[in-house]
C-alpha positions, -999 to +999 in steps of 0.1 A: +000+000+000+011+034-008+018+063+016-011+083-004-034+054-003-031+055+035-034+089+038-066+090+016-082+063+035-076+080+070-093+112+055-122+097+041-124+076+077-121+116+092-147+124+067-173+099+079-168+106+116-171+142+114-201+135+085-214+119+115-210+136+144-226+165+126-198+190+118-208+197+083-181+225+074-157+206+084-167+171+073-168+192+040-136+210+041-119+173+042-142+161+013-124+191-006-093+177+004-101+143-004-112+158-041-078+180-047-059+146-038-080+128-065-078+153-090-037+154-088-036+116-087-057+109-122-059+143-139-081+127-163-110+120-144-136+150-143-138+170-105-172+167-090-196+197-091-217+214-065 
């Protein structure tokens, strides 16, 4: 397993905790996070819209 692969899955695991807990902005600022990290790992795939 790759360092990034770890480091995405302990964000998205952040994510979900704070997705549940209730702390929306932030549970969202990491999703952003999560989404840069995608977007420099396969610059092919299209970013997700809001």
């Amino acid at each position: 397993m790759s360092t990034q692969t770890i480091a995405a899955f302990d964000m998205e695991t952040r994510f979900r905790t704070l997705a549940a807990s209730g702390d929306a902005a932030q549970a969202l600022a990491i999703l952003d996070h999560l989404d840069q990290q995608d977007a420099k790992a396969t610059p092919a795939r299209a970013t997700r819209k809001r």
